[in-house]
N, C-alpha and C positions, 0 to 999 in steps of 0.2 A: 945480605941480599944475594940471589940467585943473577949468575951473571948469563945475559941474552946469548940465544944460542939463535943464530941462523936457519931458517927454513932453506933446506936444503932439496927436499923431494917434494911431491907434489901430495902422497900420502899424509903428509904431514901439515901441508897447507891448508888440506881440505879437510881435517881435524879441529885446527886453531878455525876455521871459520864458522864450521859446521857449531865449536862452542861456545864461538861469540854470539851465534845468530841465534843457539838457544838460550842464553844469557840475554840477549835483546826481545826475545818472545818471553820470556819469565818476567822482563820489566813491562812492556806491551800490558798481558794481559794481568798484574797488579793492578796497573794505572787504570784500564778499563773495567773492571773484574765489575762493577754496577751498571755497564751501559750495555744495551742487548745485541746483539751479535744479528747478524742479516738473519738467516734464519729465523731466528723469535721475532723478528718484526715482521717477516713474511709472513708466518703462522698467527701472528693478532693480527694482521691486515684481512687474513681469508676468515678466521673468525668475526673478526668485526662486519665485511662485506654478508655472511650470513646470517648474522644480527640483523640486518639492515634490511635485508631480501624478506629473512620472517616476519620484522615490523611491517614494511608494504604490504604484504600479503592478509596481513590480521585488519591492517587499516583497510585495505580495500574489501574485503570481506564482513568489517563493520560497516562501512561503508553504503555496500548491497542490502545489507539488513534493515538499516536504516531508511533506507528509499522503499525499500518491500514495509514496514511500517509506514512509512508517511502513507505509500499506495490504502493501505489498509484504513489506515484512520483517517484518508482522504475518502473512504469509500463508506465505511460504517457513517461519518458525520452526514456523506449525500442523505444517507438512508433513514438517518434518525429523524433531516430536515422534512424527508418527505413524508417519513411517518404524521410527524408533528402535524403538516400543512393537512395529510391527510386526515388526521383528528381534528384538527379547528375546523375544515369544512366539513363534517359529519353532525359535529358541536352546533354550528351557524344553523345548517337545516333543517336540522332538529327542535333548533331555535326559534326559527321560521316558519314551522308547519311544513316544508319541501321534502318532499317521498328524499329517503336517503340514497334512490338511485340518481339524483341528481346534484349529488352534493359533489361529486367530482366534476361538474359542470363547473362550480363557482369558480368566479375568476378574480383573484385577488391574492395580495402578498401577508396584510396584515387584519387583523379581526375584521376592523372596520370595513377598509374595503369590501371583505367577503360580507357583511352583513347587509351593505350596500345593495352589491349584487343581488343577494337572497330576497331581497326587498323589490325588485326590479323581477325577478322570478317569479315570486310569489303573485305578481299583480297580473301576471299573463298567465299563469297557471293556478287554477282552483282546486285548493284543495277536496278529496275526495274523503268523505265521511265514515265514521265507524262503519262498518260491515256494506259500504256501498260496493256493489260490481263492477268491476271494470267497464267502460261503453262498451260495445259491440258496433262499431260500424260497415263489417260486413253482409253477407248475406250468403247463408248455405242452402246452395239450391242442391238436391241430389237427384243424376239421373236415372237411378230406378227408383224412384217412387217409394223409398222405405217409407213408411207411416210414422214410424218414431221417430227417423230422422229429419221428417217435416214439422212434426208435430214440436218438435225442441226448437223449430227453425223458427218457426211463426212465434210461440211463444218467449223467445229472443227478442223477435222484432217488435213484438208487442211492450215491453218490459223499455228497450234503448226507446221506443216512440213516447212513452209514458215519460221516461227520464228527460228525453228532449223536449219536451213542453215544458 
């Protein structure tokens, strides 16, 4: 056995500590040598926080899309419904004998009703006959006196007088 010699200077001192303390960092980081050092936890913390910013982002981004569809199929259904309503009252008038300028008149949700209606239409309005003329209830008087344009005038009058009997 080596026999103990005294530290005597300070060179010497700061030697023997300087190779204990690497001797104590050599055990250190054995014992640790699987657990991650501040650093790599720092750098999965700012990776993981930029995971997390990206997922927000794509969610809320799905998010918007999804409400711009709903907007969308909230908007086509209005449209299909009005086509629809406006086909069965086209259907109903048709049905009814009622000029098809009046079939957006009809006022109801379901067939029935509207057929309802058309029927309640129908009794206040006469229908008007293959190639019948529309009535003429006005009267074109012109002030200079054209010949033809009297002449179309009376024979008007005469025609609506005839229908109105």
């Amino acid at each position: 056995m080596s026999e103990f010699t005294p530290i005597s200077t300070q060179e010497e001192f700061d030697k023997a500590i300087k190779s204990r303390l690497a001797q104590k960092d050599r055990e250190l980081a054995e014992k640790y040598k699987d657990y991650l050092s501040p650093e790599d936890a720092k750098s999965m913390k700012d990776d993981f926080e930029k995971q997390l910013q990206d997922a927000n982002k794509q969610l809320t981004d799905s998010q918007e899309k999804i409400s711009s569809y709903d907007a969308t199929v909230a908007e086509l259904t209005k449209r299909a419904e009005t086509a629809e309503t406006s086909l069965l009252k086209s259907k109903v008038a048709y049905e009814k004998k009622l000029p098809l300028e009046l079939a957006s008149r009809l006022i109801g949700s379901t067939e029935e009703e509207l057929k309802a209606d058309a029927e309640s239409l129908s009794g206040i309005i006469k229908p008007q006959g293959a190639g019948a003329p529309p009535l003429y209830l006005g009267s074109q008087r012109t002030q200079g006196g054209d010949s033809i344009q009297s002449a179309m005038s009376q024979l008007v009058e005469g025609i609506n007088a005839q229908l109105s009997s």
